[in-house]
HTML snippet that shows the backbone in 3Dmol.js (N, CA, C, O; Angstrom):
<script src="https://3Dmol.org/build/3Dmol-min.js"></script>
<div id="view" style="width:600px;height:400px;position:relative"></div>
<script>
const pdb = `
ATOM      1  N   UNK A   1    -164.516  61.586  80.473  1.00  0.00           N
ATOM      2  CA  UNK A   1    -163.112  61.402  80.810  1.00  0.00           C
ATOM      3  C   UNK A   1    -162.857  59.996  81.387  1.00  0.00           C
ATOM      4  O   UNK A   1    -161.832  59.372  81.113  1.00  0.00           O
ATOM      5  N   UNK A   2    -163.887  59.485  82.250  1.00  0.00           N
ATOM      6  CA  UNK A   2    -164.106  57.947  82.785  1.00  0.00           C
ATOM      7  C   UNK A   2    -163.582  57.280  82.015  1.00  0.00           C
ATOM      8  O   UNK A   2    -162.549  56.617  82.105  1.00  0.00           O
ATOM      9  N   UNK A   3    -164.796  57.530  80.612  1.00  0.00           N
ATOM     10  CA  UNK A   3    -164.880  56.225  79.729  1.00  0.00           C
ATOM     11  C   UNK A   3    -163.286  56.076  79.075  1.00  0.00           C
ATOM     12  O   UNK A   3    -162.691  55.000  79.016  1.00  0.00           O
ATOM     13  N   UNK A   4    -162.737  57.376  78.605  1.00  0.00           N
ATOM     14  CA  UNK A   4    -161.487  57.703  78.090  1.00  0.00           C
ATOM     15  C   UNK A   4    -160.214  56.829  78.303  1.00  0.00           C
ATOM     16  O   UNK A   4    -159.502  56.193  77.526  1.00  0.00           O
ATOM     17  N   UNK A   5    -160.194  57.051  79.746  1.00  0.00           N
ATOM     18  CA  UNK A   5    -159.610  56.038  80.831  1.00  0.00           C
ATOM     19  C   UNK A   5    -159.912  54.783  80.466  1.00  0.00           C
ATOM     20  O   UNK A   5    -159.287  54.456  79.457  1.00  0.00           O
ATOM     21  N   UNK A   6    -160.628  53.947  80.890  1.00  0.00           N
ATOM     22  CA  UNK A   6    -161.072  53.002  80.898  1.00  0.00           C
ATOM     23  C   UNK A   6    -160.791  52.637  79.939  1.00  0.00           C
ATOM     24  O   UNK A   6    -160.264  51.540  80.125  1.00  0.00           O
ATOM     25  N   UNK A   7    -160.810  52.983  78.455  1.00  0.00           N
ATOM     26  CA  UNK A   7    -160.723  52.568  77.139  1.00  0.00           C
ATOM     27  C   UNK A   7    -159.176  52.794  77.025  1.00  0.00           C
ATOM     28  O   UNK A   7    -158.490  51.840  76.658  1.00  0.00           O
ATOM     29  N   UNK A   8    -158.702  53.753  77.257  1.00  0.00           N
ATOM     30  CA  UNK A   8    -156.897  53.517  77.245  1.00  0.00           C
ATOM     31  C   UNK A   8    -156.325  52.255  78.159  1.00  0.00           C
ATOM     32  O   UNK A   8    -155.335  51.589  77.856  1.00  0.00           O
ATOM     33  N   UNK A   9    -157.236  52.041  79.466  1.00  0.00           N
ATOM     34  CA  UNK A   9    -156.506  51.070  80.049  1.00  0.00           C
ATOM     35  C   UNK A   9    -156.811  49.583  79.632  1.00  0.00           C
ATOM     36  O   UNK A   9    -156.073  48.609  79.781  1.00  0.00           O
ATOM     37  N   UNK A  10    -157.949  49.627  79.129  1.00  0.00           N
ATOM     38  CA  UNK A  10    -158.276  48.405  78.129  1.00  0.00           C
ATOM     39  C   UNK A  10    -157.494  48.149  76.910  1.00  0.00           C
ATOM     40  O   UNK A  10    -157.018  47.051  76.622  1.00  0.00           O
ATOM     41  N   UNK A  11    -157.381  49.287  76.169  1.00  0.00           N
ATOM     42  CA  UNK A  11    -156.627  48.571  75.071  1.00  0.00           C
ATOM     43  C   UNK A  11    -154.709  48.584  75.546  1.00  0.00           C
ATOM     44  O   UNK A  11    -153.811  48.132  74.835  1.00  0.00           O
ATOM     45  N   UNK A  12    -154.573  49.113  76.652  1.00  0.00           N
ATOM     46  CA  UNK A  12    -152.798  49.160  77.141  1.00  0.00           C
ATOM     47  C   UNK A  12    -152.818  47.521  77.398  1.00  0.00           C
ATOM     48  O   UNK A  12    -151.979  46.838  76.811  1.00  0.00           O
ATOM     49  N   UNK A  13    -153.881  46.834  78.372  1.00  0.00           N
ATOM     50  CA  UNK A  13    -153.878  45.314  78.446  1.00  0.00           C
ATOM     51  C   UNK A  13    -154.189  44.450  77.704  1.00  0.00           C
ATOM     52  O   UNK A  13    -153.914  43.301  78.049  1.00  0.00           O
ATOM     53  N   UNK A  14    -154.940  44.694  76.293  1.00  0.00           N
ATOM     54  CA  UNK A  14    -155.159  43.636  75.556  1.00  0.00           C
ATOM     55  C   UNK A  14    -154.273  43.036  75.047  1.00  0.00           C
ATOM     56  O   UNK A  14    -154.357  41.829  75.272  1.00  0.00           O
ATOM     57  N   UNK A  15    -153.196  43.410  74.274  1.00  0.00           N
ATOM     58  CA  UNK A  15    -151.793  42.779  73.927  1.00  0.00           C
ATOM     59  C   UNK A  15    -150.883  42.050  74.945  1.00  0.00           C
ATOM     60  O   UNK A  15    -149.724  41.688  74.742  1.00  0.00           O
ATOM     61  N   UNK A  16    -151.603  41.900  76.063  1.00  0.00           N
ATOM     62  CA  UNK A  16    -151.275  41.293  77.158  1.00  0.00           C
ATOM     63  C   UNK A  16    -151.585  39.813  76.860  1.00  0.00           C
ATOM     64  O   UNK A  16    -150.786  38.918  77.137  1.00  0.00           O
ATOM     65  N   UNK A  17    -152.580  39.633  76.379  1.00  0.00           N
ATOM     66  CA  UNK A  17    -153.477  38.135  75.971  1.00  0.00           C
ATOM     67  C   UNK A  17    -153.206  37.562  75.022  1.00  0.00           C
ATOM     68  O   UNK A  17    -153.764  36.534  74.638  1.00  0.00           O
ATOM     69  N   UNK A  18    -151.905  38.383  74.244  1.00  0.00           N
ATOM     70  CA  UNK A  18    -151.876  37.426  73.152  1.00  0.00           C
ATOM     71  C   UNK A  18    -150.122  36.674  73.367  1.00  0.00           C
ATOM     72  O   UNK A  18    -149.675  35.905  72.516  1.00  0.00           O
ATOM     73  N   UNK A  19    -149.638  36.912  74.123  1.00  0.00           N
ATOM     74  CA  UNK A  19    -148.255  36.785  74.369  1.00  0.00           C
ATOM     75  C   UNK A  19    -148.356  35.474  74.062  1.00  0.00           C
ATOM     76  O   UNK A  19    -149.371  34.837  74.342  1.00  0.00           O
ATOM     77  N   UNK A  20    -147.099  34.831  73.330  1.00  0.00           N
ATOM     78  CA  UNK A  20    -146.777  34.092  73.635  1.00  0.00           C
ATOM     79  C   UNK A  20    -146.026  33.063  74.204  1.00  0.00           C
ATOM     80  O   UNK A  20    -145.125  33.160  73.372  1.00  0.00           O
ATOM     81  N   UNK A  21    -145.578  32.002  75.053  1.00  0.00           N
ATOM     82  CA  UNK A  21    -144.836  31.929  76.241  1.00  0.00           C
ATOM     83  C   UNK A  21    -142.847  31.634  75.455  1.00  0.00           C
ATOM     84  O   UNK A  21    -142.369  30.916  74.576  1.00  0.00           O
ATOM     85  N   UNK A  22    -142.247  32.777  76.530  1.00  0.00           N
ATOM     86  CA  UNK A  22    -140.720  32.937  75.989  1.00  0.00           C
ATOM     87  C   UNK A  22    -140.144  31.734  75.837  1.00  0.00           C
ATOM     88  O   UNK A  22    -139.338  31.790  74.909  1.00  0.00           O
ATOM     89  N   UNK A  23    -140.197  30.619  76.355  1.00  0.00           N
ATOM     90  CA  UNK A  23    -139.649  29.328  76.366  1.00  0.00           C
ATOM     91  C   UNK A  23    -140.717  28.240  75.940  1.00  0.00           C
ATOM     92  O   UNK A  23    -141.823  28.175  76.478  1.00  0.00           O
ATOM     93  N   UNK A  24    -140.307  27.410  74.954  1.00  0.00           N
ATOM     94  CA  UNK A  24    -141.031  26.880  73.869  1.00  0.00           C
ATOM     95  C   UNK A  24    -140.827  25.361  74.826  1.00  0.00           C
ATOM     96  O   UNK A  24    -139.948  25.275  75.684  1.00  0.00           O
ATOM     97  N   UNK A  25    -141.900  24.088  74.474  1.00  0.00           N
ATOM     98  CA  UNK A  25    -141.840  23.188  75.347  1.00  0.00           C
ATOM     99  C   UNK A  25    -140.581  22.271  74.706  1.00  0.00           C
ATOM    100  O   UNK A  25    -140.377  21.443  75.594  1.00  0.00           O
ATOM    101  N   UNK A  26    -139.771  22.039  73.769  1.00  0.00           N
ATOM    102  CA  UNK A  26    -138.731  21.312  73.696  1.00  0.00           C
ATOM    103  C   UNK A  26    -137.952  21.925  73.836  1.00  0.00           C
ATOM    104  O   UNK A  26    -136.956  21.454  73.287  1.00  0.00           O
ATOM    105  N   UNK A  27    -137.596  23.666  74.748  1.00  0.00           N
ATOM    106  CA  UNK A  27    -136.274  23.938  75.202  1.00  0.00           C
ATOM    107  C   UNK A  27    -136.282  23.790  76.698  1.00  0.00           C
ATOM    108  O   UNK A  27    -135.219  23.984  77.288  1.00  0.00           O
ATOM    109  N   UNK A  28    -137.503  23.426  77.470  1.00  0.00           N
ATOM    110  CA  UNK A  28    -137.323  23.420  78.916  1.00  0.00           C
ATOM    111  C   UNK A  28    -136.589  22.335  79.021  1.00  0.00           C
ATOM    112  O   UNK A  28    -135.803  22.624  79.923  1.00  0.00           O
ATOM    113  N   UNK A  29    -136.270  20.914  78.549  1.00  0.00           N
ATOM    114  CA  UNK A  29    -135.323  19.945  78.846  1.00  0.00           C
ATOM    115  C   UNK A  29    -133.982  20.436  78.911  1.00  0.00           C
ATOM    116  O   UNK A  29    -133.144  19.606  79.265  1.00  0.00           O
ATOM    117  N   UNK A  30    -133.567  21.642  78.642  1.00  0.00           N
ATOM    118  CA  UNK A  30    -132.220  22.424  78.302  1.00  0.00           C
ATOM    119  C   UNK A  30    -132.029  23.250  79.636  1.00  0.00           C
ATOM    120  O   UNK A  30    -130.963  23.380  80.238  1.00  0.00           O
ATOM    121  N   UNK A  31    -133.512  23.900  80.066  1.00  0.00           N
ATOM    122  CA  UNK A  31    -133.178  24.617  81.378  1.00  0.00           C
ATOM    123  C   UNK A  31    -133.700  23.451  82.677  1.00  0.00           C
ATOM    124  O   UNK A  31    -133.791  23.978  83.785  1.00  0.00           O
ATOM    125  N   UNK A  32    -133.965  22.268  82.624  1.00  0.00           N
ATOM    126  CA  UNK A  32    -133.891  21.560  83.461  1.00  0.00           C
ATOM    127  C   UNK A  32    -132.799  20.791  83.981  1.00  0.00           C
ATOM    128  O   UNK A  32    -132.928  19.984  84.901  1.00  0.00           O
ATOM    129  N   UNK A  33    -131.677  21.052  83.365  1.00  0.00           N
ATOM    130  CA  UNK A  33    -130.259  20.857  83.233  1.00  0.00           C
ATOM    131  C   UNK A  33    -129.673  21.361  84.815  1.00  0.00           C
ATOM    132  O   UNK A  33    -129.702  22.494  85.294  1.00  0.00           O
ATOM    133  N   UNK A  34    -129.241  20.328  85.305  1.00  0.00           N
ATOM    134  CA  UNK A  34    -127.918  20.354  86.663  1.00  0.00           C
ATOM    135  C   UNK A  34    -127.294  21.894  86.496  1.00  0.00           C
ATOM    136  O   UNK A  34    -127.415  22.813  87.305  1.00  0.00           O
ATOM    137  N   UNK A  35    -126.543  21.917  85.123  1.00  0.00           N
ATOM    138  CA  UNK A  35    -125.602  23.039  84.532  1.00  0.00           C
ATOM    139  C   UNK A  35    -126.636  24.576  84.969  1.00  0.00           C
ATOM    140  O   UNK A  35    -126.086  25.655  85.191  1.00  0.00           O
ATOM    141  N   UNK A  36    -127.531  24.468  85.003  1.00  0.00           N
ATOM    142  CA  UNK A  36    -128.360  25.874  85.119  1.00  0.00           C
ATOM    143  C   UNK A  36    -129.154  26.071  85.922  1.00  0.00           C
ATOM    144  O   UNK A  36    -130.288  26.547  85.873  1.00  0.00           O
ATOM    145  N   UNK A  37    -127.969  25.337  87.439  1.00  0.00           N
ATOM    146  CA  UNK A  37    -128.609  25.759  88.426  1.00  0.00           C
ATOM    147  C   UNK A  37    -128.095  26.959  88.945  1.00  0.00           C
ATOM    148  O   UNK A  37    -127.550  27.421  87.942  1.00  0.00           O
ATOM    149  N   UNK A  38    -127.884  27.873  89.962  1.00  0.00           N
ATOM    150  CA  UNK A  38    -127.413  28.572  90.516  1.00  0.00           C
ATOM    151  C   UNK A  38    -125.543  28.895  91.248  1.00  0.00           C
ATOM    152  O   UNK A  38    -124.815  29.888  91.230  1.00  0.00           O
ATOM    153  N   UNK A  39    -125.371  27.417  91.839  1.00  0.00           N
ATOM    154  CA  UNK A  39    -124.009  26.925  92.264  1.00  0.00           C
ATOM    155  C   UNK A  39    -123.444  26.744  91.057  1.00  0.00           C
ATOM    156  O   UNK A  39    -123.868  26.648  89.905  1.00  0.00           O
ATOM    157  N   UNK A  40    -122.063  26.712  91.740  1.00  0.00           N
ATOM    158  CA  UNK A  40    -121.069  26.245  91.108  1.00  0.00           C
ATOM    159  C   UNK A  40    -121.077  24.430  90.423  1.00  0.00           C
ATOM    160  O   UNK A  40    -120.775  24.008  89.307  1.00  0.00           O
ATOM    161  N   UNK A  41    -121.582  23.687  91.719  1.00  0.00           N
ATOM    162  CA  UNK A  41    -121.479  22.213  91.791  1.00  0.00           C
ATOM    163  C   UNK A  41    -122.655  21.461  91.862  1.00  0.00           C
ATOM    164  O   UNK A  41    -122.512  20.577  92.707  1.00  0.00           O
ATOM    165  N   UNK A  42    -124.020  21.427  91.209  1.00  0.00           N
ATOM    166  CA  UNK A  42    -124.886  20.993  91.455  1.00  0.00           C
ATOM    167  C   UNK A  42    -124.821  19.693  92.069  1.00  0.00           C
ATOM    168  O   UNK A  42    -125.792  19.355  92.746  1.00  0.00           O
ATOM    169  N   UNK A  43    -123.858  18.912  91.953  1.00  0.00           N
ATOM    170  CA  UNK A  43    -123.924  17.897  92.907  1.00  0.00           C
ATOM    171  C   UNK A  43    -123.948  18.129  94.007  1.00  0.00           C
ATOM    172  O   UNK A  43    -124.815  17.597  94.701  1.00  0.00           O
ATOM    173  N   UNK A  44    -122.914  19.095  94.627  1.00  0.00           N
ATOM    174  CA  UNK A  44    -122.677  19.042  95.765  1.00  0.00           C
ATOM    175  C   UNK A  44    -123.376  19.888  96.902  1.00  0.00           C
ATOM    176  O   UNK A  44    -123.214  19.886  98.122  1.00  0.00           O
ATOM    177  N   UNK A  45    -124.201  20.603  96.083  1.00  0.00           N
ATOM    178  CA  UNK A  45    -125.230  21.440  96.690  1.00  0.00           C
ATOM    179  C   UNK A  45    -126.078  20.110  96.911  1.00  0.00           C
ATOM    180  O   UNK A  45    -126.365  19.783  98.062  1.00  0.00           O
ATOM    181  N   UNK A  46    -126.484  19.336  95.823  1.00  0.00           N
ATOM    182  CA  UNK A  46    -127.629  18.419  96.097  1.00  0.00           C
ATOM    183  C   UNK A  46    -127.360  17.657  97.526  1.00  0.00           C
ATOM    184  O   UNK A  46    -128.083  17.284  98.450  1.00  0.00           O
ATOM    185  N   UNK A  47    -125.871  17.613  97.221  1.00  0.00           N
ATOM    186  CA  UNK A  47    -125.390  16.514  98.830  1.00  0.00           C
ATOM    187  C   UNK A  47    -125.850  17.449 100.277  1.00  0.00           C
ATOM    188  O   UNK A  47    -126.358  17.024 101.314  1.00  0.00           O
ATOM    189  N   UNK A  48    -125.482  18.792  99.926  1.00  0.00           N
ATOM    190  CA  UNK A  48    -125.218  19.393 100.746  1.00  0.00           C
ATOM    191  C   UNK A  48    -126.915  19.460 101.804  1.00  0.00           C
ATOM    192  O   UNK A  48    -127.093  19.349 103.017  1.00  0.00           O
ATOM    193  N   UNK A  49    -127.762  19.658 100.808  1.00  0.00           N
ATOM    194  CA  UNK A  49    -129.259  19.724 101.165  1.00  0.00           C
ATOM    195  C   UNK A  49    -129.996  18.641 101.564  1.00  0.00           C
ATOM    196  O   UNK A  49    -131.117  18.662 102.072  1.00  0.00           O
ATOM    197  N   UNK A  50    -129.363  17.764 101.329  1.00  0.00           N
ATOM    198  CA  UNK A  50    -129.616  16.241 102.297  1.00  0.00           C
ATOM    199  C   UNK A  50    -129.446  16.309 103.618  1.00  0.00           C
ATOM    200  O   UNK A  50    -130.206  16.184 104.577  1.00  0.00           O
ATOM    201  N   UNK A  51    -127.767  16.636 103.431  1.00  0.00           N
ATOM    202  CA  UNK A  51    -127.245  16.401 104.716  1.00  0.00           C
ATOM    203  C   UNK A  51    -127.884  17.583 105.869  1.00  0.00           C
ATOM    204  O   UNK A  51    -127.899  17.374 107.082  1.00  0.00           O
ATOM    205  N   UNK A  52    -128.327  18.679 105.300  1.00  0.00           N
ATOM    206  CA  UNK A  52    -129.260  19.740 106.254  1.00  0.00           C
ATOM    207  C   UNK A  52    -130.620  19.360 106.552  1.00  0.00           C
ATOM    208  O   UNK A  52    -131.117  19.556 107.661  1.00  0.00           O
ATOM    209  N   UNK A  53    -131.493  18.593 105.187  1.00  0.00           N
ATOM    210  CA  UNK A  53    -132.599  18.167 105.639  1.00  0.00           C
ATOM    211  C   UNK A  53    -132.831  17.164 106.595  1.00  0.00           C
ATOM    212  O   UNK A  53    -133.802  17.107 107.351  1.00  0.00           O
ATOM    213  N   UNK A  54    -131.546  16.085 106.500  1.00  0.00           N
ATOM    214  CA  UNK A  54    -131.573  15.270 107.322  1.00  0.00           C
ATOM    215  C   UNK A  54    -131.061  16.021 108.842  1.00  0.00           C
ATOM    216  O   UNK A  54    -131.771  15.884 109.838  1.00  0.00           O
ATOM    217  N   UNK A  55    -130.457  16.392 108.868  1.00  0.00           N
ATOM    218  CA  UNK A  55    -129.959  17.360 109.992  1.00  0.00           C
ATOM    219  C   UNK A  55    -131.443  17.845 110.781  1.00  0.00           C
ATOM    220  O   UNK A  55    -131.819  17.311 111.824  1.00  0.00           O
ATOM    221  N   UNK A  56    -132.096  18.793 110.184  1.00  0.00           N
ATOM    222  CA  UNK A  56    -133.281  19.888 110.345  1.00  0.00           C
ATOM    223  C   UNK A  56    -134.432  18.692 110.470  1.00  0.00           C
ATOM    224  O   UNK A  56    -135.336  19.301 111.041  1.00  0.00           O
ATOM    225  N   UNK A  57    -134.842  17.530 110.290  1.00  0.00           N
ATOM    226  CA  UNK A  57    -135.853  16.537 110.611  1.00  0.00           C
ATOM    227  C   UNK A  57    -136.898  17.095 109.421  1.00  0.00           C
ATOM    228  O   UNK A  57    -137.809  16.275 109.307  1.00  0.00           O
ATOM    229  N   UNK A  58    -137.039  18.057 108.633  1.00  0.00           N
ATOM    230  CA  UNK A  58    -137.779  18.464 107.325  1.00  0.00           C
ATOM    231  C   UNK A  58    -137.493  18.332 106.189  1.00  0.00           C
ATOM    232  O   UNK A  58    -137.316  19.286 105.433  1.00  0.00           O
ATOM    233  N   UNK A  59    -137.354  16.623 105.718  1.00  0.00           N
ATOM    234  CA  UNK A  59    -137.300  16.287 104.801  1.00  0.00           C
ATOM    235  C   UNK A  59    -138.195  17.397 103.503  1.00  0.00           C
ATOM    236  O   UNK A  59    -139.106  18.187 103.749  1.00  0.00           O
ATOM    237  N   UNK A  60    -137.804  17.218 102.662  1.00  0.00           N
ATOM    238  CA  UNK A  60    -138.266  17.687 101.414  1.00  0.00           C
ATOM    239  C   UNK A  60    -138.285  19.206 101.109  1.00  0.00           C
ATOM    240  O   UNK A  60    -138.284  19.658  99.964  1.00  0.00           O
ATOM    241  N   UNK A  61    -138.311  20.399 102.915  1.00  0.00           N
ATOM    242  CA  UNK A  61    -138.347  21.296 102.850  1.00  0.00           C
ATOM    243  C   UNK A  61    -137.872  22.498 101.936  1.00  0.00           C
ATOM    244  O   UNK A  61    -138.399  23.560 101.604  1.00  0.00           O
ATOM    245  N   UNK A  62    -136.725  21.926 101.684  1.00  0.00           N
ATOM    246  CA  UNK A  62    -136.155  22.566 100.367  1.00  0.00           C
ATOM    247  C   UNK A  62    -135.946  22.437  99.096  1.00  0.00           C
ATOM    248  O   UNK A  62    -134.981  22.670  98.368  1.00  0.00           O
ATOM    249  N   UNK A  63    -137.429  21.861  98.870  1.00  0.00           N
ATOM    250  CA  UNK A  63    -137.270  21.399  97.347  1.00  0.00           C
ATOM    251  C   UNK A  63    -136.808  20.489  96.585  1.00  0.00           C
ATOM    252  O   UNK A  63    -136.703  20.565  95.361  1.00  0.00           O
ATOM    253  N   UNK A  64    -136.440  19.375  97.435  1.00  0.00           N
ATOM    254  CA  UNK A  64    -135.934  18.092  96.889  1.00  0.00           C
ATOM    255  C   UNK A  64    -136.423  17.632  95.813  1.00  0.00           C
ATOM    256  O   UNK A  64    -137.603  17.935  95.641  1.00  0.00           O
ATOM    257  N   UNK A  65    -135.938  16.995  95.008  1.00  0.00           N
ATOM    258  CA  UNK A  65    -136.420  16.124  93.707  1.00  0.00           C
ATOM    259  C   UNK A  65    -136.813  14.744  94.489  1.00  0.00           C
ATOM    260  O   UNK A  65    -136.416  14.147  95.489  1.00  0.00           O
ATOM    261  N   UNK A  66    -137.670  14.590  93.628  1.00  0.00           N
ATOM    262  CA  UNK A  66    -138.445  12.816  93.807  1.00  0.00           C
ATOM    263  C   UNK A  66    -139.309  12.607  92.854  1.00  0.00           C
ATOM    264  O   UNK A  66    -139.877  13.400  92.103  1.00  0.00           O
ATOM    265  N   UNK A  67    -139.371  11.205  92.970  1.00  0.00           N
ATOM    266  CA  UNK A  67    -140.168  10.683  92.056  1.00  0.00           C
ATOM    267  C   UNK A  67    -141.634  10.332  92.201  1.00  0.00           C
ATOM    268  O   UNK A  67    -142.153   9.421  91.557  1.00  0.00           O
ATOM    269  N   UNK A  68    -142.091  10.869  92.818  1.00  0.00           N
ATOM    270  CA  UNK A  68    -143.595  11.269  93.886  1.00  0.00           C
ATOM    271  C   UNK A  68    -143.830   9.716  94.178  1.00  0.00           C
ATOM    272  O   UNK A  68    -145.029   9.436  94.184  1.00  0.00           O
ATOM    273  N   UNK A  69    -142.900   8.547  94.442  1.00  0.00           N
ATOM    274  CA  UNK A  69    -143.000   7.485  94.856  1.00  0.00           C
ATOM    275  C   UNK A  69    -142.493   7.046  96.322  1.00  0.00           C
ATOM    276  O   UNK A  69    -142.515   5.884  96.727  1.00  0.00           O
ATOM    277  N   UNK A  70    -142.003   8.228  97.098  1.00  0.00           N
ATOM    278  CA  UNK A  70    -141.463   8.121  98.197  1.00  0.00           C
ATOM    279  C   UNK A  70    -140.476   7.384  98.379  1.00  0.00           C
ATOM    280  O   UNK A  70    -140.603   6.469  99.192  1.00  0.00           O
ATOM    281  N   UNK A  71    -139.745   7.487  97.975  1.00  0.00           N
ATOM    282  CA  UNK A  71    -138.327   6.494  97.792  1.00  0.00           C
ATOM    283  C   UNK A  71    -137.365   7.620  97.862  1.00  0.00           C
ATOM    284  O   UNK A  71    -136.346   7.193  97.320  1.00  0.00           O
ATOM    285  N   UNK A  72    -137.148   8.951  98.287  1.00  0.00           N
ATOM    286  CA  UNK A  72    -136.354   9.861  98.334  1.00  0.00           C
ATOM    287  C   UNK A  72    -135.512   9.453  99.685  1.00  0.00           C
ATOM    288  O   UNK A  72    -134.585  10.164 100.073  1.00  0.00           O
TER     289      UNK A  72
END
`;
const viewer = $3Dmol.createViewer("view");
viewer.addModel(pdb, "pdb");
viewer.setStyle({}, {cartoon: {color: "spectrum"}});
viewer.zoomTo();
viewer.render();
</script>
């Protein structure tokens, strides 16, 4: 009955390994888009999270964009 098991739960996960990923690499430039963020105003959220990080002394804490050159 072990092995039974074991062999149902093996083959329930193998089709697990073959997936392939839902978003293809020339549509992520489409969901990296301002437009598909969460807000209404992606600008003004962006302003808005400055003005708190700078506020709060934890720069970057919330995920800021940069250009890993420290110039943020």
């Amino acid at each position: 009955m072990k092995r039974f098991l074991l062999l149902c739960l093996v083959l329930t996960q193998l089709p697990a390994c073959s997936i392939q990923p839902w978003v293809q690499p020339y549509e992520r430039a489409n969901l990296a888009d301002p437009i598909m963020s969460f807000g209404r105003n992606p600008v003004s959220e962006a302003y808005h999270k400055h003005v708190f990080e700078a506020r709060e002394g934890a720069r970057g804490g919330e995920g800021s964009q940069g250009g890993g050159c420290g110039c943020n």
